[in-house]
C-alpha positions in Angstrom: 26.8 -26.8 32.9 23.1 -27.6 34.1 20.4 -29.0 31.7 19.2 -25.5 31.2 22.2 -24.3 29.5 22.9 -27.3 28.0 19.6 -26.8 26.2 19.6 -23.5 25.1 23.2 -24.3 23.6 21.3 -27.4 21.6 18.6 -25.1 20.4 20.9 -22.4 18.9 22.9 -25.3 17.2 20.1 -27.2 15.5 18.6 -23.0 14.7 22.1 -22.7 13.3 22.2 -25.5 11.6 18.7 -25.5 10.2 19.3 -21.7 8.6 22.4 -22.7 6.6 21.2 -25.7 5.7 19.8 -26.3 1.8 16.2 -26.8 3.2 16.2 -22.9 4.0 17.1 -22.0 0.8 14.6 -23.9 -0.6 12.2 -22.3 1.3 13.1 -19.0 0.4 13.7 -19.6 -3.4 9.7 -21.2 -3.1 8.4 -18.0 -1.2 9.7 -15.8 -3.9 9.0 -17.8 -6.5 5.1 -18.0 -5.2 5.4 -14.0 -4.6 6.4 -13.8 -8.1 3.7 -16.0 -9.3 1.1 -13.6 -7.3 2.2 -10.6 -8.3 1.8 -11.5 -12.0 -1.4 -12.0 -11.3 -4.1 -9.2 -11.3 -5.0 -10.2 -8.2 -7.4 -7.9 -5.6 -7.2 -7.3 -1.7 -10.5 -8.5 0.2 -11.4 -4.8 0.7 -11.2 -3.3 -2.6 -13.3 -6.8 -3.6 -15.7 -6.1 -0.5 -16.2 -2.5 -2.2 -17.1 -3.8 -5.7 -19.3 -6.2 -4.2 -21.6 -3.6 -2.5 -21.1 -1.2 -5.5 -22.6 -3.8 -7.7 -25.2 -4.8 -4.9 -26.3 -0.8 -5.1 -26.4 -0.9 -9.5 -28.4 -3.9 -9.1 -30.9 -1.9 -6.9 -30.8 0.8 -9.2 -31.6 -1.2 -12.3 -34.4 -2.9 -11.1 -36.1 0.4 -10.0 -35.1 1.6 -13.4 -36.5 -1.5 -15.3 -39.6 -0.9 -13.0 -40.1 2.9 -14.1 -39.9 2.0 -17.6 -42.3 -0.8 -17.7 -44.7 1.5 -15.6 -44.1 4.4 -18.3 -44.3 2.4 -20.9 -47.7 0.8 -20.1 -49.0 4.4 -19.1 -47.8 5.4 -22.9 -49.3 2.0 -24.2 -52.6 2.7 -22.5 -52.7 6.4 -23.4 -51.7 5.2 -27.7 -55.1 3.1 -26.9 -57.6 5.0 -25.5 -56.6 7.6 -28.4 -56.8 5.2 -31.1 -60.3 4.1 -30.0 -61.1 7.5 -29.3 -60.4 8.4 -32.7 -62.0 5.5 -34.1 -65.0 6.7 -32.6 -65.4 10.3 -34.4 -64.9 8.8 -37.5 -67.5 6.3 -36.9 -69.9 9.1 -36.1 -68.6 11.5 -39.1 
Protein backbone atom coordinates (compact mmCIF):
# COMPACT_ATOMS: atom_id res chain seq x y z
CA UNK A 1 0.00 0.00 0.00
CA UNK A 2 1.45 3.60 -0.58
CA UNK A 3 0.84 6.60 1.76
CA UNK A 4 -1.92 7.60 -0.57
CA UNK A 5 -4.11 4.72 0.04
CA UNK A 6 -3.21 4.30 3.27
CA UNK A 7 -4.71 7.78 3.77
CA UNK A 8 -7.77 7.69 2.10
CA UNK A 9 -8.48 4.34 4.14
CA UNK A 10 -7.73 6.49 7.53
CA UNK A 11 -10.04 9.24 6.37
CA UNK A 12 -13.09 6.89 5.66
CA UNK A 13 -12.48 5.20 9.15
CA UNK A 14 -12.22 8.29 11.43
CA UNK A 15 -15.67 9.64 8.73
CA UNK A 16 -17.01 6.29 9.87
CA UNK A 17 -16.31 6.44 12.99
CA UNK A 18 -17.28 10.05 13.58
CA UNK A 19 -20.99 9.43 11.96
CA UNK A 20 -21.89 6.58 14.35
CA UNK A 21 -20.43 8.06 17.05
CA UNK A 22 -22.91 9.82 20.01
CA UNK A 23 -21.39 13.32 19.06
CA UNK A 24 -23.43 12.98 15.69
CA UNK A 25 -26.50 12.33 17.27
CA UNK A 26 -26.07 15.11 19.34
CA UNK A 27 -25.69 17.25 16.69
CA UNK A 28 -28.65 16.28 15.00
CA UNK A 29 -31.03 16.07 18.05
CA UNK A 30 -29.57 20.05 18.61
CA UNK A 31 -30.35 20.99 14.89
CA UNK A 32 -33.81 19.80 15.21
CA UNK A 33 -34.38 20.90 18.37
CA UNK A 34 -33.22 24.62 17.20
CA UNK A 35 -35.46 24.07 13.94
CA UNK A 36 -38.18 23.44 16.19
CA UNK A 37 -37.51 26.37 18.37
CA UNK A 38 -37.60 28.59 15.03
CA UNK A 39 -40.39 27.48 13.63
CA UNK A 40 -42.41 28.22 16.76
CA UNK A 41 -41.53 31.36 16.31
CA UNK A 42 -43.36 33.91 13.99
CA UNK A 43 -40.29 34.61 12.51
CA UNK A 44 -39.96 36.58 8.89
CA UNK A 45 -37.51 36.00 5.80
CA UNK A 46 -35.16 39.12 5.03
CA UNK A 47 -37.35 39.77 1.89
CA UNK A 48 -40.76 39.88 3.13
CA UNK A 49 -39.08 42.20 6.10
CA UNK A 50 -37.20 44.28 3.26
CA UNK A 51 -40.83 44.72 1.68
CA UNK A 52 -42.49 46.01 4.89
CA UNK A 53 -39.69 48.21 5.44
CA UNK A 54 -40.16 50.20 2.22
CA UNK A 55 -43.93 49.84 2.49
CA UNK A 56 -43.75 51.67 5.71
CA UNK A 57 -40.98 54.09 4.33
CA UNK A 58 -43.78 54.98 1.41
CA UNK A 59 -46.95 55.50 4.43
CA UNK A 60 -44.56 57.60 6.13
CA UNK A 61 -44.22 59.80 3.00
CA UNK A 62 -47.77 59.74 2.58
CA UNK A 63 -48.66 60.96 6.03
CA UNK A 64 -46.48 63.64 6.13
CA UNK A 65 -47.84 65.13 2.88
CA UNK A 66 -51.23 64.41 4.35
CA UNK A 67 -50.41 66.10 7.81
CA UNK A 68 -49.05 68.95 5.53
CA UNK A 69 -52.41 69.35 3.45
CA UNK A 70 -54.40 69.49 6.42
CA UNK A 71 -52.50 72.08 8.30
CA UNK A 72 -52.46 74.11 4.95
CA UNK A 73 -56.43 73.62 4.72
CA UNK A 74 -56.94 74.22 7.93
CA UNK A 75 -55.10 77.53 8.19
CA UNK A 76 -56.79 78.55 4.84
CA UNK A 77 -60.28 77.71 6.76
CA UNK A 78 -58.91 79.50 9.94
CA UNK A 79 -57.98 82.55 7.95
CA UNK A 80 -61.16 82.57 5.89
CA UNK A 81 -63.51 82.02 9.73
CA UNK A 82 -61.42 85.48 10.35
CA UNK A 83 -61.62 87.66 7.81
CA UNK A 84 -65.54 86.85 7.94
CA UNK A 85 -65.79 87.47 11.54
CA UNK A 86 -64.18 90.83 11.29
CA UNK A 87 -65.97 91.43 8.16
CA UNK A 88 -69.07 90.93 9.92
CA UNK A 89 -68.12 92.89 12.82
CA UNK A 90 -67.70 95.67 10.63
CA UNK A 91 -71.40 96.04 9.18
CA UNK A 92 -72.75 95.88 12.41
CA UNK A 93 -70.45 98.59 13.57
CA UNK A 94 -71.77 100.68 10.74
CA UNK A 95 -75.61 99.55 11.18
Amino acid sequence: MNAKQILDELGQKISQTVANSPVKDIEKNAKAMFSGALNKMDLVTREEFDVQQQVLVKTRMKLNELEERFAALEARLNGETESTNSDNSEQEQVE
